[in-house]
C-alpha positions as CSV (number, residue, x, y, z in Angstrom):
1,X,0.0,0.0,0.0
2,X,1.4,3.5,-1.0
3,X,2.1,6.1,1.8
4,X,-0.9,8.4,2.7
5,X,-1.3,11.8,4.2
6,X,-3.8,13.4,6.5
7,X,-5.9,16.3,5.6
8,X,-7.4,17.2,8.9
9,X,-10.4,19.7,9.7
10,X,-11.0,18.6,13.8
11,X,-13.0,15.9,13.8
12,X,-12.4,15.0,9.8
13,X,-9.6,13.1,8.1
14,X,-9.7,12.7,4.6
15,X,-6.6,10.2,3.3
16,X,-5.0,11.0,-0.2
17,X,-2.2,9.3,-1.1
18,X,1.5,10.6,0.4
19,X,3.7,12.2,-2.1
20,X,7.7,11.1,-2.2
21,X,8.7,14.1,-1.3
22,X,6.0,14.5,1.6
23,X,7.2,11.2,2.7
24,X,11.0,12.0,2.7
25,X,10.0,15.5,4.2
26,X,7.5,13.6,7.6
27,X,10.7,10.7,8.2
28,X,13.2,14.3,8.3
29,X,10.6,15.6,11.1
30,X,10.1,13.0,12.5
31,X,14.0,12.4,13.3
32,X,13.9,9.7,10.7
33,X,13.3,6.1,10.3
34,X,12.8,5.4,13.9
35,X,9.3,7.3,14.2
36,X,8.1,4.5,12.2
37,X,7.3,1.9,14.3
38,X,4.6,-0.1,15.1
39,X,2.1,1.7,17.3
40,X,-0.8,0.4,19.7
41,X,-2.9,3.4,19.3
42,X,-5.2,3.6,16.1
43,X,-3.9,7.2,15.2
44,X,-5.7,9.4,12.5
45,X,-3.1,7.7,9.9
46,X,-1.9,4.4,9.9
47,X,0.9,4.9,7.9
48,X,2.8,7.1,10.7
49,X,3.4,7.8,13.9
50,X,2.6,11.4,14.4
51,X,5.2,13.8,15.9
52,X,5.8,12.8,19.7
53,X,5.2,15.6,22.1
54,X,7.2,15.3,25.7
55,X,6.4,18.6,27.2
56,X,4.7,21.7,26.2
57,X,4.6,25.3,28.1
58,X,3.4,28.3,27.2
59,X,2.6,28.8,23.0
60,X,5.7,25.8,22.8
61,X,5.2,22.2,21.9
62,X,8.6,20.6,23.1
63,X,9.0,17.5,20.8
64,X,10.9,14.4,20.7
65,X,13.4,15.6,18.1
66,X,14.3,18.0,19.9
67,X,12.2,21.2,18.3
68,X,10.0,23.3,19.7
69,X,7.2,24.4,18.2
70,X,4.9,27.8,18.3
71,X,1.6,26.3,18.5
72,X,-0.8,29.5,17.0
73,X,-3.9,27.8,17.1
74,X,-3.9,25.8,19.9
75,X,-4.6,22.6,18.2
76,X,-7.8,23.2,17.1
77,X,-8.7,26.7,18.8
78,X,-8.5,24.7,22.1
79,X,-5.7,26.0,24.3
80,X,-7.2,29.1,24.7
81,X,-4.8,29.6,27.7
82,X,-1.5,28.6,26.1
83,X,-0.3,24.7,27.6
84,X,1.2,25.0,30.9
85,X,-0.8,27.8,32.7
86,X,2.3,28.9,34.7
87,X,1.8,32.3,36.0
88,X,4.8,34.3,38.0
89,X,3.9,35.6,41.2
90,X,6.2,37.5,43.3
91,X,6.6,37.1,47.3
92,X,6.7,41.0,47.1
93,X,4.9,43.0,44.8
94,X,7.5,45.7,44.3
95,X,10.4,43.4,43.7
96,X,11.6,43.7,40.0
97,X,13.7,40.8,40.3
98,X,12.4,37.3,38.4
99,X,9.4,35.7,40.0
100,X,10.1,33.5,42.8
101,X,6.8,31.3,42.9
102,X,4.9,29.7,40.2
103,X,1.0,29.3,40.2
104,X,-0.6,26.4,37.9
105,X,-4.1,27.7,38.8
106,X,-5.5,24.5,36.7
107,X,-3.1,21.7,37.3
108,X,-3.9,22.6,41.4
109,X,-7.7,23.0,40.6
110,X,-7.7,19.5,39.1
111,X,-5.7,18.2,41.9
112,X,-8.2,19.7,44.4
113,X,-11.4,18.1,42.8
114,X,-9.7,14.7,43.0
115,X,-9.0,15.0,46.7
116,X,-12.7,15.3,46.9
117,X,-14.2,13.6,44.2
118,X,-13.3,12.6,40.8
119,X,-16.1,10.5,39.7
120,X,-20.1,9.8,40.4
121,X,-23.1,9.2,38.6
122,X,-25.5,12.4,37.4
123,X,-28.1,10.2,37.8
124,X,-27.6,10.0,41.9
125,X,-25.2,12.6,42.8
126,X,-24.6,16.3,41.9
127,X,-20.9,18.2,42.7
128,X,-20.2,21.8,43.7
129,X,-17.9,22.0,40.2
130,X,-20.8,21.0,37.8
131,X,-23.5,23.3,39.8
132,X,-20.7,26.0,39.6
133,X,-19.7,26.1,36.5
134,X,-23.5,26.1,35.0
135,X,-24.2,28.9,37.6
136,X,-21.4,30.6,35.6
137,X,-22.1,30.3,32.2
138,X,-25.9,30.7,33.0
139,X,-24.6,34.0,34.4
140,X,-22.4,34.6,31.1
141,X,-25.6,35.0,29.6
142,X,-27.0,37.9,31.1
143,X,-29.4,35.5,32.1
144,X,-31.3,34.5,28.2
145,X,-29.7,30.4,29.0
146,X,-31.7,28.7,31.7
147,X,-29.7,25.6,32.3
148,X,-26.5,23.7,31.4
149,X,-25.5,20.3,30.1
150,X,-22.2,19.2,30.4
151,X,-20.3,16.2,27.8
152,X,-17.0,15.0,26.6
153,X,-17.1,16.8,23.6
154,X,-18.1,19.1,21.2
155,X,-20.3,16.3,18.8
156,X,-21.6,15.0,21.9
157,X,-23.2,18.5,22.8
158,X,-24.7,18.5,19.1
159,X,-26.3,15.5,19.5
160,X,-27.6,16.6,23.1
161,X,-29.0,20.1,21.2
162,X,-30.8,18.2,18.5
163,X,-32.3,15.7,20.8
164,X,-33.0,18.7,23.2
165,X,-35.0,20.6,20.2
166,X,-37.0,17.2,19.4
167,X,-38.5,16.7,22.8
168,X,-38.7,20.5,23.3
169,X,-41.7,19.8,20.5
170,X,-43.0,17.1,21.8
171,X,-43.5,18.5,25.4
172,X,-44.8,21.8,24.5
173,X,-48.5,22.7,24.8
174,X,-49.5,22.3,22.0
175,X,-47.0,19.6,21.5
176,X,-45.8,19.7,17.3
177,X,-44.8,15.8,17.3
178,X,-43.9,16.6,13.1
179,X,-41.4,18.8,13.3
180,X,-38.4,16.2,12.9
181,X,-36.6,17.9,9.9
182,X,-33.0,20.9,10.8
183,X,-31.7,22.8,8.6
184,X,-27.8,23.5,8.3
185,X,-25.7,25.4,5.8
186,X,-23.8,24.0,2.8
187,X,-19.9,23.3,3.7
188,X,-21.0,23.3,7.2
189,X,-19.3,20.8,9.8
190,X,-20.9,20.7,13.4
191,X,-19.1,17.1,14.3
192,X,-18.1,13.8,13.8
193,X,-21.0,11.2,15.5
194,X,-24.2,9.9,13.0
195,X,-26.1,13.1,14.0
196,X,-24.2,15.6,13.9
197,X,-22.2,14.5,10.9
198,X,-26.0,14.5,9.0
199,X,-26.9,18.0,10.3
200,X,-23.6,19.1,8.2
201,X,-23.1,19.8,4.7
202,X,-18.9,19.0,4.6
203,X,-19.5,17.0,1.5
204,X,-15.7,15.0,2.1
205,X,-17.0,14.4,5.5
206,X,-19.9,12.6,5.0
207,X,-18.8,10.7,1.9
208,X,-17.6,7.4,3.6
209,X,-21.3,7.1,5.9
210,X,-23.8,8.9,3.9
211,X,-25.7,5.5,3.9
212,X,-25.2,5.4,7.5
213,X,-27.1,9.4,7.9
214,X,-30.5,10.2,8.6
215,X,-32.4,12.2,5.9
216,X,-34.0,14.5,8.2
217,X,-32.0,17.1,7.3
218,X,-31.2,19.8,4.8
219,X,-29.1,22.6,3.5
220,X,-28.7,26.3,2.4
221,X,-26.2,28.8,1.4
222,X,-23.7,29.8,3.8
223,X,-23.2,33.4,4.7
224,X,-19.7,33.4,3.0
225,X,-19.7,37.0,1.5
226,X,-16.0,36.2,0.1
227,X,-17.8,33.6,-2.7
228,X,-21.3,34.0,-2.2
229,X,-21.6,38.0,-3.3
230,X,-22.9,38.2,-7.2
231,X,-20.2,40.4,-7.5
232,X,-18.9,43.4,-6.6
233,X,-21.7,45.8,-7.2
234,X,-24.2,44.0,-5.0
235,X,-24.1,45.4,-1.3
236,X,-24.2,42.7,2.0
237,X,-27.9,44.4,2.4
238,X,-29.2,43.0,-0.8
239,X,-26.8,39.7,-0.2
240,X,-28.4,39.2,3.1
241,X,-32.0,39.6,1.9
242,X,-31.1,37.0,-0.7
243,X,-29.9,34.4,2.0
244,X,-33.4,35.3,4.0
245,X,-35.2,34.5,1.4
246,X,-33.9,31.5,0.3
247,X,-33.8,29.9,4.2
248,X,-37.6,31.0,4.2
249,X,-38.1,29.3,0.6
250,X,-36.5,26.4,2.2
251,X,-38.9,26.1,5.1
252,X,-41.7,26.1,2.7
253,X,-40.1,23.3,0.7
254,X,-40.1,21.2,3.4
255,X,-43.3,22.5,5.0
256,X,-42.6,25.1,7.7
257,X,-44.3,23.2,10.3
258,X,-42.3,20.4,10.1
259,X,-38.8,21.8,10.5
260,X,-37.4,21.3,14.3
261,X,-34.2,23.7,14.1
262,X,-31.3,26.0,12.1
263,X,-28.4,25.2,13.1
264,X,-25.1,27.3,12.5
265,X,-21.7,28.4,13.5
266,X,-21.9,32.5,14.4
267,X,-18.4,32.8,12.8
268,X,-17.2,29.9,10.9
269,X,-14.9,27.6,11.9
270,X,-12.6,24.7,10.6
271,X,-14.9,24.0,7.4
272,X,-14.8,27.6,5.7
273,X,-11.6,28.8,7.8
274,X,-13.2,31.8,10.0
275,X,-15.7,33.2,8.1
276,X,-17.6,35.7,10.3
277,X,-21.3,36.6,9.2
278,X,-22.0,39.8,7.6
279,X,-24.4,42.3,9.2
280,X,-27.7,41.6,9.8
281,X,-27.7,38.1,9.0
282,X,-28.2,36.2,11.9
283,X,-31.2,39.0,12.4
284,X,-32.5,37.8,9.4
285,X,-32.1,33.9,10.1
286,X,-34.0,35.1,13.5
287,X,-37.1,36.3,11.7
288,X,-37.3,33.0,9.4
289,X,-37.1,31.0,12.8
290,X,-39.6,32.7,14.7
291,X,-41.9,33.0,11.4
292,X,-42.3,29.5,11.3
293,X,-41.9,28.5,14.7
294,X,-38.7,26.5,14.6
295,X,-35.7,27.0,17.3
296,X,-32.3,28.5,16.5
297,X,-29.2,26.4,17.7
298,X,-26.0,28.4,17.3
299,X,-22.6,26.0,17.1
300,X,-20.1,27.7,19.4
301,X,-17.9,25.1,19.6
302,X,-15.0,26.5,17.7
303,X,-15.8,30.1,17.9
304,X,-16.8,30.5,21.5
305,X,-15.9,30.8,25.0
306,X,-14.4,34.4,24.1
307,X,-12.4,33.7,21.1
308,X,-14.2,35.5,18.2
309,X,-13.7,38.4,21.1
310,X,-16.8,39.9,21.1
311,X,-17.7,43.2,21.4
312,X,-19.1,45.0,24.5
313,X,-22.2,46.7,25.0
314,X,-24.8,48.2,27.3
315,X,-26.5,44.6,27.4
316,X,-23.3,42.2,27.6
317,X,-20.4,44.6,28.9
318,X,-18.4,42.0,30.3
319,X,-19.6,39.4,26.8
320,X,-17.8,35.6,26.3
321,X,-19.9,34.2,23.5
322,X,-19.7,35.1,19.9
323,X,-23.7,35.7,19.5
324,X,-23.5,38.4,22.1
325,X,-21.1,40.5,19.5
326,X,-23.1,43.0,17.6
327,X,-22.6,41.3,14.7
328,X,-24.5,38.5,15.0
329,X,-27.0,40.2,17.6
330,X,-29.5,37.3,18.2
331,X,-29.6,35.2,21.2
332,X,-30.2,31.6,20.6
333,X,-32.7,29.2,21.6
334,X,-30.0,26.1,22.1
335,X,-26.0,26.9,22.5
336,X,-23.5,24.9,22.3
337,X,-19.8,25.5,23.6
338,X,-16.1,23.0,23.7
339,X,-12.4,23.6,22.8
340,X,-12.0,27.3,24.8
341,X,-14.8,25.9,27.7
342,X,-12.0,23.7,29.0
343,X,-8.8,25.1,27.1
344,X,-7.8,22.1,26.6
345,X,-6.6,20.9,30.2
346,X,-10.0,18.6,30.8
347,X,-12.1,17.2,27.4
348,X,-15.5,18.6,28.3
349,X,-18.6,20.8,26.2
350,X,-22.0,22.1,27.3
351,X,-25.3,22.5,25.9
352,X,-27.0,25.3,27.2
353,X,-30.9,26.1,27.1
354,X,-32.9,29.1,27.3
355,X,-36.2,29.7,29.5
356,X,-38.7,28.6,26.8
357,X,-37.2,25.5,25.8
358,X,-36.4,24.4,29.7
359,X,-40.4,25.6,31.0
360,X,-41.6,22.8,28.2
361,X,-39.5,20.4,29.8
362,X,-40.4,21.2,33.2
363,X,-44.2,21.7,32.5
364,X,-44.2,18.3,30.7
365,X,-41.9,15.2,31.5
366,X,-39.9,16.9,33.9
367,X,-36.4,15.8,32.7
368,X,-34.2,15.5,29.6
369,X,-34.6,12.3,28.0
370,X,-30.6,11.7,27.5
371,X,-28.0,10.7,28.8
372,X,-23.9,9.7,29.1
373,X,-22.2,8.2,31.9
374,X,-19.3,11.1,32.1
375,X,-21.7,13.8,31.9
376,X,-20.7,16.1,34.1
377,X,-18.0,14.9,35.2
378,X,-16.5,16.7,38.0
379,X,-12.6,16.5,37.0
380,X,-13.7,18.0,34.0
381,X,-16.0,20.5,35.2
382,X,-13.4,22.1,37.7
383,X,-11.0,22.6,34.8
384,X,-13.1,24.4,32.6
385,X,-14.5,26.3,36.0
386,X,-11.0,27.5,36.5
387,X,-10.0,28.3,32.9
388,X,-13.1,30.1,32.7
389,X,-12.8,31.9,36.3
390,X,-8.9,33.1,34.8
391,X,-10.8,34.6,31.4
392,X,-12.7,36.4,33.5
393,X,-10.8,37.4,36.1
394,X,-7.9,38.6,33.5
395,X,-10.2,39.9,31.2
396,X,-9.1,38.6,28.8
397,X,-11.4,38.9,26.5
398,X,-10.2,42.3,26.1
399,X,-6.8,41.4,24.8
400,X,-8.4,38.6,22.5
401,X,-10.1,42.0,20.8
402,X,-6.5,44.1,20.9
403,X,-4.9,41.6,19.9
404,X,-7.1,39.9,17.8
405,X,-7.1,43.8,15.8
406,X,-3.6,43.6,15.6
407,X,-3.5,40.0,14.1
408,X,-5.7,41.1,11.5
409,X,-4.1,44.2,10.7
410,X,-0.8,42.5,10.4
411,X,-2.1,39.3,8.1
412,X,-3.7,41.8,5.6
413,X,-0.4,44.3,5.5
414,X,1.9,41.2,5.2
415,X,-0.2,39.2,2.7
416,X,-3.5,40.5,1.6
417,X,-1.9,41.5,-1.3
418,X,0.2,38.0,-2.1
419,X,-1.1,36.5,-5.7
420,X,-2.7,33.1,-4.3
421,X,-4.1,34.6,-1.2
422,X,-7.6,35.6,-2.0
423,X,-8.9,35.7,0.9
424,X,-7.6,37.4,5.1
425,X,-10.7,37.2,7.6
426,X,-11.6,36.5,11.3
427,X,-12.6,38.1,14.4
428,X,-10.5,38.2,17.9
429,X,-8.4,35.4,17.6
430,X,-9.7,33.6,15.4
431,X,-8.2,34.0,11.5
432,X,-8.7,32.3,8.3
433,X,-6.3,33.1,5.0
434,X,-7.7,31.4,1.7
435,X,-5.5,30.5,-1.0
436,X,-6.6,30.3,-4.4
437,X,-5.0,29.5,-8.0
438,X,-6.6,32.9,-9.4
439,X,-7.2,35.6,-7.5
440,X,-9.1,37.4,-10.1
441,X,-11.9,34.4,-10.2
442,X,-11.5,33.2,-7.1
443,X,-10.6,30.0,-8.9
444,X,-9.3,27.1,-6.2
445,X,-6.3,25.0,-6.6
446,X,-7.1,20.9,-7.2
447,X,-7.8,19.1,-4.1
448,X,-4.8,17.0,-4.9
449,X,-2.2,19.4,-4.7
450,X,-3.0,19.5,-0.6
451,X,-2.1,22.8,-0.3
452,X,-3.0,23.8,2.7
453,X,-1.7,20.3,4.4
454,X,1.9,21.3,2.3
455,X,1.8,24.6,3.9
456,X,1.2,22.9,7.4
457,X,4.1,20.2,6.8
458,X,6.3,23.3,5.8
459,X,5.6,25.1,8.9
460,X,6.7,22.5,11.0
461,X,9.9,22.5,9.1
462,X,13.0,24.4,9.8
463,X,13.3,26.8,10.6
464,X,9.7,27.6,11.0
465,X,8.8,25.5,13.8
466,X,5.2,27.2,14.0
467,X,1.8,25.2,14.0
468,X,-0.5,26.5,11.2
469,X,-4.2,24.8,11.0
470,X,-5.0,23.2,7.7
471,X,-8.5,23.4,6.4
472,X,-10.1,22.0,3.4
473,X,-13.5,21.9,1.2
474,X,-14.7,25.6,1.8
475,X,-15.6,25.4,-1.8
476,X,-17.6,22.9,-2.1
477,X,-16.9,20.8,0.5
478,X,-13.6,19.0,-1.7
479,X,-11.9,21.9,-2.7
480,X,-11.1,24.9,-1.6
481,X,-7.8,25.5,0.7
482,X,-7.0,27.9,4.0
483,X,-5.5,27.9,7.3
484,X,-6.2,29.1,10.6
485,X,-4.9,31.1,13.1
486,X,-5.9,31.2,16.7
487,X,-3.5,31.3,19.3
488,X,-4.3,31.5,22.9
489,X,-6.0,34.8,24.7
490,X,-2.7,35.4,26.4
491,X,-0.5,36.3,23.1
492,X,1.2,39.6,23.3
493,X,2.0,42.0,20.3
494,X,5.6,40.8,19.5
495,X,4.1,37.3,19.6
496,X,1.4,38.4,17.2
497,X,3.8,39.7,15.2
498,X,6.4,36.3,15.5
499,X,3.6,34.7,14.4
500,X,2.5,36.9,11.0
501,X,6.0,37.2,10.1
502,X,7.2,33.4,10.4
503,X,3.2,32.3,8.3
504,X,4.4,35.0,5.6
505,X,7.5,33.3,5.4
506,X,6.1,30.0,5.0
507,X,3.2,31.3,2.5
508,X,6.0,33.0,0.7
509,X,8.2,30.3,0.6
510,X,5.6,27.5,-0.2
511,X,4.6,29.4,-3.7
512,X,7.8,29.5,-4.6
513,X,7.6,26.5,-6.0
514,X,4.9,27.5,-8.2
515,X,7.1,30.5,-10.0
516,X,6.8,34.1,-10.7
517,X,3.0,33.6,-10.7
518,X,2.9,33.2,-7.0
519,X,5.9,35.1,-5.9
520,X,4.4,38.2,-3.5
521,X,5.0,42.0,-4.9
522,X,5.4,43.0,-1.5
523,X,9.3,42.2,-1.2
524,X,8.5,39.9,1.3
525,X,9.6,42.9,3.9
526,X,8.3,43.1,7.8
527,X,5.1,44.6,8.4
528,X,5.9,47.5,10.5
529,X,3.1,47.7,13.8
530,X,2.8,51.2,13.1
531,X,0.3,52.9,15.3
532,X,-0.4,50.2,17.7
C-alpha cells in the first residue's frame, strides 16, 4: 500500500495518497526512520506515527526531536490559555527581580477536585464543580440560557442540542410531534457522530457514511460573503435579503411546520476557515425562525468561549460568547460550547438552554430524556471552572479584541496583497487566510495538490517550527484551501507579530515553487506595527 497523508479539519480526516517528497519531508521531522514503528494506538493515519510531544509550556510544543514548536492555534482553537498555565507571582509586589513562585491555577484545581471527588453518577449525585460552573455560564448569559448540560465533547453537545429541540416539540403545549426535519448550511461541519455529521453539509465528511445518515436534514447557502456576493456591485444588504429568502423558501419546501431547528456556526470555523457573518444576517435567520416556529441552535464550539472576542455593549459589557457581539445580535434558543470551555486541560462541552425551551421540559416530562455516563464529570468540570474563572478574572477577553485587531491588521499588510491569497478574515483570535490559483476568479487549486496540508508540513519544518491549522472543502466541500490562526488569549503583540512574520514566510516560501505567478509584490519585507 502507497504512503498516505492526512488532511485534517477537527473531527475529519480525509486520506489522499503521500507524495515522495512528503514522505522524505515527515521521516526528516520526524527524526527519521525510527518514528516508524509499530504503534498500539489507532492514530488518524496508519501509515505514521505522528510527531511525539514530551512537554509543552506556554505557545511551545517541546517534541521528541528536539524542536520546539509555536503552536498559533492551539490545536484546534482549544488552548485558549496557552499549555502549561504557569503564572509568575512575586513574594513582594515591588520586587523587580524574576518571579520566585509559580501558580498552575488549573493543574492545582484538578488536583483539588480529585482529593474530593473525581467521579459519580449524574443520575444519583450532583458536585459543587458542575453546579458551579452552570451557575457561571448561565450568568455569562445575562441571564437569556436557563440551564446547562455538560459532555465530553463538542459532537456530543450537538447531539444533546438536536435531541433537546425534538423533545422541546413534543413536550410543548401544543406539543408539534412533526417537526423532525434541521436545517444547516452547505460546507458546514458541526461534528463527527451519525447526527451531527447528518446536520452538516462538509461534503468529504460525510462521503464514507452517507448510507449510514438520517435524511432528516437539509441545507442552504452559507453566509460566505467572500464567494457567495454576485459580484462586486451587489451590497451585504441585498446579499443578506437573498440568504433570508432562500432559508424561508426552504422552510416552505419542506413544509414550515415540520422543520425542528437551524443550526449554525456564528463565525465559521474549521470548514470555511473563520468566516464571520455579515451584518444583519443572523437578524435575518431570527425572523425565518420565529416566522415559522422552529428554534435556533447556534454552534459555538469552535468560535466561542471568548475567542471571536466579542464586542461589549450596554446589554453584555463583560460578553464571552460570539452571538453576544453586535454582529451577529440574536440570542439563541440552544448553545453549544467546547475547545475554549476547558482550554484544553480537561475534554468537556456544554449545551445550554434558554427559558422557553427548559419551561416545556419542566411543564411536561420533567427531565431530559438523554444521557452519558461522564456527563458532568466533576474533574472536567473544575478545569473548565478555572479556565473560565482566569478569562474572566484577566479579562481577557479584552486582549483577545486588541490583539485579535492587531492580528488582522498585520495578516492583511503582510499578505493580503500575495497573488494566491484571495482571501484574510476573522474576528478576535480567530483568523482564516484562503488561498486560491486565481485571485481574479476566485478560482481554487485541485484538491490533490493539498495545499493547505503542504503549507502545514512546511511550517513545521526548519526553521519555521510554528503550528498553522489546515482546512479543506470551503468550496464545495472538496476543494477549496485555507489555514487558521488562533492562538491563545494570552499572546502579546511581538508574539502576534512572531507569528505573522514566520506564516508569511512559510506562505512565501511554499509558492515559490509554483514560479513568478505566485511570488508576492510585496518584497516579502516586515510589516511595521505602526500605530499600535
Amino acid at each position: 500500500m502507497s504512503p498516505m497523508t492526512t488532511l485534517v479539519n477537527d473531527g475529519n480526516v480525509i486520506v489522499k495518497p503521500m507524495s515522495t517528497k512528503q514522505v522524505a519531508s515527515r521521516r526528516a521531522s520526524n527524526g527519521g526512520d525510527n518514528q516508524q514503528v509499530t504503534s498500539a494506538v489507532l492514530h488518524r493515519s496508519l501509515h505514521h506515527v505522528p510527531l511525539r510531544v514530551e512537554s509543552a509550556k506556554g505557545h511551545y510544543l517541546h517534541l521528541s526531536n528536539g524542536q520546539s514548536i509555536f503552536d498559533a492555534t492551539g490545536g484546534a482553537a482549544v488552548a485558549c490559555l496557552g499549555h502549561g498555565n504557569e503564572r509568575q507571582v512575586y513574594n513582594n509586589p515591588s520586587m523587580h527581580s524574576p518571579a520566585t513562585l509559580t501558580m498552575h491555577r488549573v493543574r492545582e484545581s484538578i488536583n483539588d477536585q480529585m482529593k474530593s471527588v473525581s467521579y459519580c453518577h449524574s443520575l444519583f449525585y450532583a458536585t459543587p464543580a458542575a453546579e458551579d460552573l452552570a451557575r457561571l455560564l448561565v450568568d455569562s448569559t445575562g441571564g437569556e440560557m436557563a440551564r446547562a448540560f455538560f459532555i465530553s465533547s463538542g459532537s456530543e453537545a450537538i447531539e444533546a442540542a438536536l435531541k433537546l429541540a425534538r423533545q422541546y416539540f413534543i413536550e410543548k403545549k401544543p406539543a408539534e410531534p412533526h417537526r423532525t426535519q434541521f436545517i444547516a448550511r452547505q460546507q458546514s461541519y458541526h461534528g463527527t457522530t451519525l447526527g451531527a455529521l447528518a446536520v452538516g453539509g462538509h461534503v468529504a465528511r460525510r462521503a464514507l457514511y452517507e448510507p449510514l445518515l438520517s435524511g432528516n436534514n437539509s441545507l442552504v447557502s452559507p453566509c460566505y460573503s467572500y464567494r457567495g456576493l454576485k459580484d462586486a456591485t451587489e451590497s451585504e444588504e441585498s446579499y443578506v435579503r437573498r440568504l433570508e429568502a432562500e432559508l424561508d423558501a426552504e422552510f416552505h419546501r419542506i413544509g414550515p411546520n415540520k422543520v425542528a431547528a437551524f443550526v449554525a456556526e456564528p463565525v465559521v470555523g474549521a470548514a470555511l476557515g473563520c468566516v464571520p457573518p455579515v451584518k444583519g444576517y443572523f437578524e435575518a435567520v431570527r425572523r425565518v425562525c420565529d416566522k415559522h416556529g422552529a428554534l435556533l441552535i447556534l454552534d459555538e464550539i469552535m468560535c466561542g468561549s471568548g475567542r471571536t472576542g466579542p464586542v461589549p455593549t450596554a446589554r453584555y459589557p463583560k460578553p464571552l460568547h460570539a452571538w453576544q457581539d453586535p454582529l451577529v445580535g440574536v440570542v439563541p434558543d440552544i448553545m453549544v460550547v467546547a475547545k475554549g470551555l476547558g482550554g484544553g486541560y480537561m475534554p468537556i462541552a456544554a449545551m445550554l438552554a434558554n427559558h422557553r425551551v427548559m419551561d416545556a421540559l419542566q411543564q411536561g416530562s420533567g427531565s431530559f430524556g438523554h444521557g452519558q455516563t461522564y456527563q458532568g464529570h466533576p474533574l472536567a468540570c473544575r478545569a473548565a471552572l478555572e479556565v473560565q474563572r482566569i478569562v474572566l478574572e484577566n479579562d481577557l477577553v479584552s486582549n483577545v479584541r486588541r490583539q485579535g485587531a492587531l492580528l488582522g491588521k498585520l495578516l492583511k499588510a503582510r499578505l493580503g496583497g500575495h497573488p494566491a491569497v484571495g482571501d484574510v478574515r476573522g474576528k478576535g483570535l480567530f483568523w482564516g487566510i484562503e488561498f486560491v490559483r486565481d485571485k481574479g476568479t476566485n478560482e481554487p487549486f485541485a484538491p490533490g495538490e493539498a495545499v493547505a496540508m503542504e503549507i502545514h508540513e512546511l511550517g513545521m519544518q526548519e526553521p519555521h517550527n510554528i503550528s498553522l491549522y489546515p482546512g479543506t472543502g470551503s468550496v464545495n466541500g472538496r476543494s477549496g484551501d485555507h489555514i487558521l490562526i488562533a492562538p491563545a488569549y494570552t499572546v502579546t503583540a511581538q508574539e502576534i507579530q512572531h507569528i505573522v512574520d514566520v506564516t508569511a514566510r512559510v506562505v512565501e516560501q511554499f509558492f515559490h515553487k509554483y514560479g513568478d505567478r505566485y511570488r508576492s509584490k510585496s518584497g516579502g519585507g516586515r510589516a511595521m506595527m505602526g500605530g499600535q
